[in-house]
N, C-alpha and C positions, 0 to 999 in steps of 0.2 A: 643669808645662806641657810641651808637646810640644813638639822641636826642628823647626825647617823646616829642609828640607833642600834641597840644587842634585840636577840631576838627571843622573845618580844622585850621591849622595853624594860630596864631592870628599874626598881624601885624608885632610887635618885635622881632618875631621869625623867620619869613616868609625869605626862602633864596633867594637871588637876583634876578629881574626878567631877567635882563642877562643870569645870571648862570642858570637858568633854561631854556632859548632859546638854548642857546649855548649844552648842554646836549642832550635838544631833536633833536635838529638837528644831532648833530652826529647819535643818536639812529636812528633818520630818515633814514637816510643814511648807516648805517648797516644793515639793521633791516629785512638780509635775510632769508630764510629757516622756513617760518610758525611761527604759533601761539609756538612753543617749541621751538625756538631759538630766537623768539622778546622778548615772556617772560623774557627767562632767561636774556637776553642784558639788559633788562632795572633793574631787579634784580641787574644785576653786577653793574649797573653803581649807580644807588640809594641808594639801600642797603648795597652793598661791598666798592665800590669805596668812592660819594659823601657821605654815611652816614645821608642820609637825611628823611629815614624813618626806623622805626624799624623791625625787618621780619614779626611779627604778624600784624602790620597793611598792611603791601604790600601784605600779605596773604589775609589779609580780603577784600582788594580792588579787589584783582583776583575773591575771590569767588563771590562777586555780580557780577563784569561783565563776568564770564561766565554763570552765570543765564540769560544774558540779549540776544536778536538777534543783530546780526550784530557781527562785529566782533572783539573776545575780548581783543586782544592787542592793538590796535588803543583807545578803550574804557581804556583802564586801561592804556595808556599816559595819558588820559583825564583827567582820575580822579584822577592821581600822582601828573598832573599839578594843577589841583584844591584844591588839601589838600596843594601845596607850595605856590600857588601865586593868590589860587580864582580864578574868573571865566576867568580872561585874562589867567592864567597860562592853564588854562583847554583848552581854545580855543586854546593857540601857541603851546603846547603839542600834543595837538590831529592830529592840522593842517600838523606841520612837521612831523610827523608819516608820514602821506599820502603823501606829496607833492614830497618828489624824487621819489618816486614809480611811483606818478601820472603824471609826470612830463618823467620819462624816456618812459615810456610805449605809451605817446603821441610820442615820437618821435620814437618809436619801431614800432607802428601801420601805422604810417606816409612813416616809407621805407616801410612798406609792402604792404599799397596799391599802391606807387609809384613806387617802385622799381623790386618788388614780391619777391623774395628769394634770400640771400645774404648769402654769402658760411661764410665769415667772420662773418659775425650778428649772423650764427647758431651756428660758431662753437665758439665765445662766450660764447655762452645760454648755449651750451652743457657742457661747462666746468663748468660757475656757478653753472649750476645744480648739477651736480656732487658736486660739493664743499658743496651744502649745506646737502647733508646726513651726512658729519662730524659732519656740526654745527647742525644738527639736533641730535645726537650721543652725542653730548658733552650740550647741554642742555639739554636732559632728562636725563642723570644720575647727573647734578647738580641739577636737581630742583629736583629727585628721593632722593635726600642726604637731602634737605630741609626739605621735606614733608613728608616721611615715616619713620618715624620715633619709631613707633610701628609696632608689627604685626598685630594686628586690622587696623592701617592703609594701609599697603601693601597689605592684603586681599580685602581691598574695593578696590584699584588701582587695582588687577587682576580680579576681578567680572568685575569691569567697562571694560575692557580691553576684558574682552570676552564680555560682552554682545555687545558691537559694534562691534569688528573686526569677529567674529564668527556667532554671529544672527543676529544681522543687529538689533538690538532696539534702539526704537525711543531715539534719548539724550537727551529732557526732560525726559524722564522716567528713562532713568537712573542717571539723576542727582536728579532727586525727591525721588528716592528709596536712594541714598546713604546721603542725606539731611534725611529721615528718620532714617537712619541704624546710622546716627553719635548723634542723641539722643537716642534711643535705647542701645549703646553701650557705649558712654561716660557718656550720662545724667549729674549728679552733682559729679564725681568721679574726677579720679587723671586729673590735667591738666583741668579741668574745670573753676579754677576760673579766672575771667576777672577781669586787672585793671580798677578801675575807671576811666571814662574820664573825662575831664574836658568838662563845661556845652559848648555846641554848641553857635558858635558865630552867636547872631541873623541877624546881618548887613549883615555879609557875607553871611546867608544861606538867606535872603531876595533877595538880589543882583542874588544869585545863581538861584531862582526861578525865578525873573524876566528874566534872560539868558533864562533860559529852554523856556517861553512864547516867544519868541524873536525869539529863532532858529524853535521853533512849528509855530510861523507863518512865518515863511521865510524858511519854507517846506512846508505847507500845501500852503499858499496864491498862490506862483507862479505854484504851481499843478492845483488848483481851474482855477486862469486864463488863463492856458492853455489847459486845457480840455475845459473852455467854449469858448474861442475865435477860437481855433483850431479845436475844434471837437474829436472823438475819434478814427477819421481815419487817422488823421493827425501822423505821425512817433514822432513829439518833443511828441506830447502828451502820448501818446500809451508808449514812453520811461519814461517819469516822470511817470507815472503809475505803470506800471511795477517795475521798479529801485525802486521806492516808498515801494509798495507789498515785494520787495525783502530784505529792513531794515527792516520789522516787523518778516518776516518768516524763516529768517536766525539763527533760534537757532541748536548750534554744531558748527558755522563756515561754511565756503563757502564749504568745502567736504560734508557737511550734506544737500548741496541741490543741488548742481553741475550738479547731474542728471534733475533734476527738470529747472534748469536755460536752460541749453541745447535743452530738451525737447521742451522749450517754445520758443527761438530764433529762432531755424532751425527747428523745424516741425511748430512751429502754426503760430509763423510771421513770417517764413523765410526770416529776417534779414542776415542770414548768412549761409554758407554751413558746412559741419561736418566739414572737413578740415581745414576752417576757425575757427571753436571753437576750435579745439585741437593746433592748433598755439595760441590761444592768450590763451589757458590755460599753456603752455610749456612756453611762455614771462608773464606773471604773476609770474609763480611758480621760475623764474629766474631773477626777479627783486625785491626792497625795498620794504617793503610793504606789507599790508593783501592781502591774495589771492580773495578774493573778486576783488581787483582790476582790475581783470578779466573784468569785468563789462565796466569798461571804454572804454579798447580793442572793445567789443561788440557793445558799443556806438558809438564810431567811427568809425568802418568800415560800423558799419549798415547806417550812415547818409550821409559817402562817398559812398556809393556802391548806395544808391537809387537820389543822385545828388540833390533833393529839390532847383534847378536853381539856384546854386552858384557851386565856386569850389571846387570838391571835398574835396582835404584839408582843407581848412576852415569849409565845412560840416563835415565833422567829429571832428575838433577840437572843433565847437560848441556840437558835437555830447558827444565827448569825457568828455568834461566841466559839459552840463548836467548832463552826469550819475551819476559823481563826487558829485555835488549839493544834488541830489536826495538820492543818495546811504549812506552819511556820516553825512547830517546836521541831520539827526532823531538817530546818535550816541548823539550828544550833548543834544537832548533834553532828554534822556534815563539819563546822566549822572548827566546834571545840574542839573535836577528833581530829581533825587533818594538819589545823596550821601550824602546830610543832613540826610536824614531819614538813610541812611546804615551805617553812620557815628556812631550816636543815639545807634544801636543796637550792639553796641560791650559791654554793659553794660548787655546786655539779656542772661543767659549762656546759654536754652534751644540752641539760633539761632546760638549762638558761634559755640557750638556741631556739629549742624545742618550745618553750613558751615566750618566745620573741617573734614564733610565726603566727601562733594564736593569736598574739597580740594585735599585730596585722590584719590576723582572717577577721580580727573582734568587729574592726571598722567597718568593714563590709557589711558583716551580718548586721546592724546598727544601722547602716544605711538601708539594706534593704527593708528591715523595720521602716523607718523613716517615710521608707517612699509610699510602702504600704497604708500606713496611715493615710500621709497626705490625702492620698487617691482616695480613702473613705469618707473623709474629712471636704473634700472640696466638692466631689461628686455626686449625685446621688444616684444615680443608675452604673451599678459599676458589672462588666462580664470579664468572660476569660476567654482569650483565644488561643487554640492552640495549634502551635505549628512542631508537629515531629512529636520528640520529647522535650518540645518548648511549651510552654503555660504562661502565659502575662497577663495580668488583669487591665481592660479594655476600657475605661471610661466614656462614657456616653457625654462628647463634647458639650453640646445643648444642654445637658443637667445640672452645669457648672455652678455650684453657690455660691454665687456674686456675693450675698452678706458674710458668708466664711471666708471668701477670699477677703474681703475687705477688711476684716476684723484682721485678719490674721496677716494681713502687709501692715496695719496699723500697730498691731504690738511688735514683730521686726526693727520698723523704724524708732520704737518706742526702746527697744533692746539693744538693736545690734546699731542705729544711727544714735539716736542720742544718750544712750549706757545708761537709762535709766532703770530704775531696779525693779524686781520681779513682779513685787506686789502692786506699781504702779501701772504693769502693764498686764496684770491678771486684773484686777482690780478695773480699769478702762474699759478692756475686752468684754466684763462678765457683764459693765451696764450696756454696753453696745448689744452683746448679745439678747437681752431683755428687751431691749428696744426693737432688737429686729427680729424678736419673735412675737411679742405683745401688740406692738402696731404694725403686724407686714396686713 
């Protein structure tokens, strides 16, 4: 049985600060295949596995940080780690999220401006990639088992599900309509009442607020001093800038502005060539880690490619470093800042409601991620057609990748038929991949 806990966690209760390193670090290091398979990972491991939170609060924690910009599995480590172990647990949680993602990618961007294209390193990525359509398959029909649980629920996961994948509307607006529609519909009826929590520990949420001020000026300060010492023609500054812009305007997740990121690297500061973006979106989308990570990829090639009289490699690995700085420390200040106050309102039934439709709308958008992938993933000629103020992306039947498909029914079966564990079917996939890149 799952322990209740005060909010956050009061001292006595609080699980080990080991046991919580040790957890997120695995999660870290698994934590393939988007926001619908880190989700569910950290589900398994908290809620199923260690038993450390109960589903309705793990529920509640997802809904504020998909309200939030930036990206929401990295954010909701943060604030798992925070309800176990306070603000250190928030900062080692969030950190290890990032850091094998961050940490592979540096050395992924590293052969590529050094090396340029490596038959092995592709056929790798090809195979990861492949593999995470399973894991993408197999956490949205677990989290779909969680959360849908009525038909009023399923109906707002398929509204939400067309209005992205089909119109293309804006995901505040569809998270604020299904935030509506879950008052409206549940209001004070069945499934409405909330247990009481116990009163919010003041020390902790003092301490918590003091973090937030902390991480807010070891974001904004070294922006400040390097826009004024640097100038704004200067590349470090022009990137904390930008990177900066990129944590506030990131609501939906890295696919909700992807176009928007591209746009601004390769046509306005041509940083980078289209080529060069769709490589470090393809090692993003195939390494640990929020697809945001992307960003780093961007940082680094853009600071090795323009030299700023040092070596290359080093230019980019500072290159690299910054984006990281810029892109993740304004998650913490989003988290430390809020979850007293979000903590608070699990006593409110209106907002219960209200993020009980979110929760719903999450599936959807989740899926419609999912499918998007897929279609990149299995295809390689992909258009859009458009009918009205309809948009679907079109797959060119004949372009099918027989080896990605193949790859990626074989870790399924490997996943979801015989429950074998992650590493053994990332691990398969990645020689399969090599294989059917090196001898096609």
């Amino acid at each position: 049985m799952t322990r209740e806990l005060s909010s956050p966690m009061s001292d006595d209760q609080s699980v080990p600060f080991g046991e919580v390193t040790r957890a997120f670090a695995r999660i870290g290091v698994l934590s393939f295949g988007g926001p619908a398979a880190q989700i569910a990972l950290m589900h398994k491991v908290v809620v199923e596995e260690k038993q450390w939170l109960p589903e309705d609060r793990f529920l509640h924690a997802l809904n504020y940080c998909m309200l939030l910009p930036g990206p929401e599995a990295m954010q909701l480590a943060t604030y798992i780690g925070w309800l176990l172990q306070g603000v250190r647990g928030g900062l080692i949680a969030g950190a290890l999220f990032i850091l094998p993602g961050f940490l592979v990618l540096l050395g992924l961007a590293t052969a590529y401006v050094t090396l340029g294209d490596v038959p092995a390193v592709e056929g790798l990525l090809f195979g990861l990639q492949a593999a995470v359509l399973a894991i993408v398959v197999q956490a949205l029909v677990r989290l779909s088992q969680k959360t849908l649980t009525s038909p009023l629920a399923a109906a707002l996961a398929l509204a939400a599900f067309i209005a992205l994948y089909v119109f293309d509307v804006p995901f505040p607006l569809v998270i604020a309509v299904a935030a509506l529609a879950g008052v409206l519909v549940w209001g004070r009826g069945e499934g409405a009442r909330v247990q009481p929590a116990v009163s919010a520990d003041s020390v902790r949420n003092a301490e918590s607020f003091r973090a937030a001020g902390v991480c807010l000026a070891l974001w904004l300060g070294p922006l400040a001093v390097l826009m004024l010492a640097l100038g704004l023609n200067n590349l470090w500054a022009q990137q904390a800038l930008f990177f900066s812009w990129t944590a506030i305007i990131t609501f939906g997740g890295a696919y909700a502005v992807l176009a928007y990121i591209t746009q601004v690297v390769v046509q306005d500061f041509a940083w980078l060539s289209t080529a060069d973006m769709v490589t470090g979106l393809g090692l993003a989308e195939s390494t640990p880690g929020p697809l945001i990570l992307v960003l780093v990829f961007v940082g680094y090639v853009a600071a090795a490619q323009a030299g700023l009289g040092m070596d290359p490699v080093l230019a980019g690995l500072l290159g690299g470093t910054l984006t990281l700085w810029f892109t993740f420390i304004p998650c913490f200040v989003w988290i430390f800042f809020g979850a007293p106050f979000v903590e608070r309102t699990r006593e409110i039934i209106w907002l219960k409601n209200a993020l009980r439709g979110v929760t719903a709308a999450v599936v959807g958008v989740i899926a419609s991620l999912a499918i998007w992938f897929a279609i990149q993933v299995l295809f390689d000629v992909v258009s859009a057609v458009n009918l009205g103020p309809a948009s679907l992306p079109a797959p060119l039947l004949t372009s099918l990748n027989v080896p990605a498909m193949a790859i990626a029914c074989v870790a399924g079966v490997l996943l979801i038929g015989l429950k074998r564990g992650l590493f053994t079917a990332l691990g398969i996939s990645a020689v399969l991949g090599i294989a059917a890149t090196v001898f096609a």
